[in-house]
TIBA-199214 format. One record per residue (C-alpha): residue number from 0; x, y, z. Coordinates in steps of 0.1 Angstrom, whole numbers. Layout:
REM TIBA-199214
PT   romi       x       y       z
PT    NUM       X       Y       Z
...
END
This chain:
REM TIBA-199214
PT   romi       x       y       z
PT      0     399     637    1213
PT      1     367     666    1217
PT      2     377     697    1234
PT      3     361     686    1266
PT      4     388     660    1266
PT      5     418     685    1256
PT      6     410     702    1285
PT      7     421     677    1306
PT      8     453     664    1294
PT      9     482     660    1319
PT     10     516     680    1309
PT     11     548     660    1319
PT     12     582     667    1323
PT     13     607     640    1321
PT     14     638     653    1340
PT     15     670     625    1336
PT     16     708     625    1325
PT     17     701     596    1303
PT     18     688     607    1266
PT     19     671     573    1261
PT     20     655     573    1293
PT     21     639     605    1284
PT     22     630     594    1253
PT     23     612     562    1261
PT     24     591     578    1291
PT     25     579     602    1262
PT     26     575     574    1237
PT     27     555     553    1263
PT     28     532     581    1279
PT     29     529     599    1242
PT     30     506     566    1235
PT     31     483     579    1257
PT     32     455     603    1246
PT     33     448     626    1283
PT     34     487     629    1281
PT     35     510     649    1272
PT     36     553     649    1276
PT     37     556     686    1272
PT     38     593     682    1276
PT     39     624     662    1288
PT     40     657     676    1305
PT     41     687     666    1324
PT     42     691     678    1353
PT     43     710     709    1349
PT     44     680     719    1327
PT     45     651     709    1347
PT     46     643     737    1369
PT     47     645     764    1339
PT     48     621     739    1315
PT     49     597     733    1344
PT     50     596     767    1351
PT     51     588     773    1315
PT     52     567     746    1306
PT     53     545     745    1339
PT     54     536     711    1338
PT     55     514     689    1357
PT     56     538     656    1369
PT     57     576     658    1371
PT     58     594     626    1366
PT     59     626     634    1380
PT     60     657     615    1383
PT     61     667     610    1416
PT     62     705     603    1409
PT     63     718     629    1384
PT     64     759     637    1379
PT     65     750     672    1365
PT     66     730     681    1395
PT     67     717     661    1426
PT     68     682     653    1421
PT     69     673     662    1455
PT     70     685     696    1449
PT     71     666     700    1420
PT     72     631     683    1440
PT     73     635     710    1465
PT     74     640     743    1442
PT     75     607     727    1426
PT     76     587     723    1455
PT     77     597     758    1470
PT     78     577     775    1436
PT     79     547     790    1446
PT     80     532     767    1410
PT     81     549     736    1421
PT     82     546     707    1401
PT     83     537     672    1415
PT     84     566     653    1416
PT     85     581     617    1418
PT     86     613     602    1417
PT     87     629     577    1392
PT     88     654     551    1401
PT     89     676     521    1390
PT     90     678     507    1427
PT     91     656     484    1446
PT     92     672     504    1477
PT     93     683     540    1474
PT     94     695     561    1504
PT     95     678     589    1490
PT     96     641     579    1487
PT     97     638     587    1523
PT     98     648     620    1517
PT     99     630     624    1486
PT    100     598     618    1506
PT    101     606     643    1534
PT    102     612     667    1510
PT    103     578     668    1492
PT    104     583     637    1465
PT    105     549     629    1459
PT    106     564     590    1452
PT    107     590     572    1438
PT    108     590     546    1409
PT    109     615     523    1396
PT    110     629     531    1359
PT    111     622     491    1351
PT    112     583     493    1358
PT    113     562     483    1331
PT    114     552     503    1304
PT    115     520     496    1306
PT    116     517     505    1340
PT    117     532     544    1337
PT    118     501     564    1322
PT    119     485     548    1350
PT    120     511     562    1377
PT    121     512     595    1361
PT    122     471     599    1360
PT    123     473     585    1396
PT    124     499     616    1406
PT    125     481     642    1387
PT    126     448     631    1407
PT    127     465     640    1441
PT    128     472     600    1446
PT    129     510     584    1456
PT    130     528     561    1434
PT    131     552     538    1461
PT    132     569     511    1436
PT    133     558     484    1462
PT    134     596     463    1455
PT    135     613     495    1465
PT    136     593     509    1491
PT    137     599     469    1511
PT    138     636     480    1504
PT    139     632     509    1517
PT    140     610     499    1547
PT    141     630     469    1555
PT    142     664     475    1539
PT    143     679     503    1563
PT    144     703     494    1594
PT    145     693     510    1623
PT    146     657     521    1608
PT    147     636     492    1616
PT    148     628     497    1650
PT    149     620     535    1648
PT    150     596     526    1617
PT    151     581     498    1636
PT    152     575     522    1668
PT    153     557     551    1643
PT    154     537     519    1626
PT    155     524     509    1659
PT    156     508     548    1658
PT    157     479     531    1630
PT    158     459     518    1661
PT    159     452     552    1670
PT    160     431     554    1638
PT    161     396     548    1636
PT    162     379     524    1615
PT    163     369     546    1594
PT    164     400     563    1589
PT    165     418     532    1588
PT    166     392     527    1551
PT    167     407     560    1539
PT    168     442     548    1549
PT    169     442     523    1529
PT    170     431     538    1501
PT    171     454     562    1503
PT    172     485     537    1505
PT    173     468     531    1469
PT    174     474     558    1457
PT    175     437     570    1455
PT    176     429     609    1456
PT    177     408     623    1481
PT    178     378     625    1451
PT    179     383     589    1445
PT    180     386     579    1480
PT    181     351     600    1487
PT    182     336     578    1457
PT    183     347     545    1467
PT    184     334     551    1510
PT    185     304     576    1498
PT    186     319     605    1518
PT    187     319     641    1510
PT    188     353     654    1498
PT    189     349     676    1531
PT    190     349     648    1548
PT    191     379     626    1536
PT    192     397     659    1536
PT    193     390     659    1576
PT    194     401     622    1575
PT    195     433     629    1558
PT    196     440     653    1583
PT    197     433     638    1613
PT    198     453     602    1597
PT    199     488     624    1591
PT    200     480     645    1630
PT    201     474     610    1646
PT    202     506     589    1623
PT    203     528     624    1631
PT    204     541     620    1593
PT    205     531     654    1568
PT    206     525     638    1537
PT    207     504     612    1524
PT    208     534     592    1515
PT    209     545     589    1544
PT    210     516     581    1556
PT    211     512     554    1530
PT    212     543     540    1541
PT    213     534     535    1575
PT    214     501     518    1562
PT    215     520     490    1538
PT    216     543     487    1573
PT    217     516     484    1596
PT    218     499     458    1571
PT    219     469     476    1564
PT    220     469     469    1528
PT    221     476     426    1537
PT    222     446     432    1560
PT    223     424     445    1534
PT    224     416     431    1499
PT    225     431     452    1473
PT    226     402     475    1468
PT    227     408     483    1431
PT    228     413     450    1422
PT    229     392     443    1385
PT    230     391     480    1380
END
């Protein structure tokens, strides 16, 4: 790696109770060149190693006995350097993702996803994008008594969008960043920030996950081809 490349590697912190866990997130993502696991902790540790470490991505743990993992989310988020975080879990459907997302999770992933696919994920969060494990986020769509109907009502909100901003929408739901969402349409990163804002205003979420949500419920993404398809 050249130094023009050093200057771009992305510093993770791997926050979970479990020790091997931690270590096979740094074992996997340590393969990868433009990344770098600066450190792991449990829970009780994570806000002091983040805090020292300033890293990029947080992996954190959502379901921690030391400390709640939303507790820990929401001391990170509420740092004037906050890192980008997403949540880990063991369950298809967790009572807590919900939560997670209103409280500035940039994503959630299951533990179980494929190695392969986590340098991925973890460049995708560092670039702005959202990681939604797609078998969790149905659960979490779908798997909630009482939830269906309201999610269905602030779905229906996506044929306020545009055409246009339906594009960015979907590219969003991705997990694109607003550079890479600008590349793909040929807009100005001006301009797709404009889009963003006007998508969350017109979906009343605050957060491009929500948002994203919204989209995968709405069917956006079954509507369109999956745009990075053979990338």
């Amino acid at each position: 790696m050249d130094e023009g490349e050093a200057e771009h590697v992305i510093r993770v912190v791997v926050v979970d109770d479990e020790a091997l866990v931690r270590s096979g997130f740094e074992l996997i993502l340590g393969a990868s060149e433009d990344i770098q696991v600066v450190a792991t902790a449990s829970g009780g540790e994570a806000v002091e190693t983040v805090r020292r470490e300033r890293p990029d991505v947080v992996l954190l743990d959502i379901r921690m006995p030391d400390v709640d993992g939303l507790t820990v989310l929401r001391e990170l988020r509420a740092r004037p350097d906050a890192p980008v975080v997403a949540m880990l879990t063991t369950f298809d459907a967790d009572e807590y993702i919900l939560t997670a997302l209103n409280s500035g999770a940039a994503g959630f992933l299951l533990k179980d996803t494929e190695p392969e696919q986590l340098a991925h994920l973890v460049r995708t969060l560092a670039a702005g994008g959202v990681v939604l494990s797609p078998k969790a986020s149905r659960s979490l769509l779908h798997g909630h008594p009482g939830t269906e109907a309201a999610v269905d009502e602030e779905a229906a909100r996506v044929r306020l969008l545009t055409a246009r901003e339906r594009d960015v929408l979907v590219l969003v739901a991705e997990g694109l960043s607003n550079a890479d969402v600008g590349a793909r349409l040929h807009l100005g990163a001006g301009t797709v920030k404009d889009h963003v804002s006007a998508i969350l205003t017109k979906l009343r979420v605050t957060s491009r996950v929500r948002a994203a949500l919204l989209a995968q419920r709405a069917g956006l993404l079954d509507e369109h081809p999956r745009s990075r398809a053979g990338r």
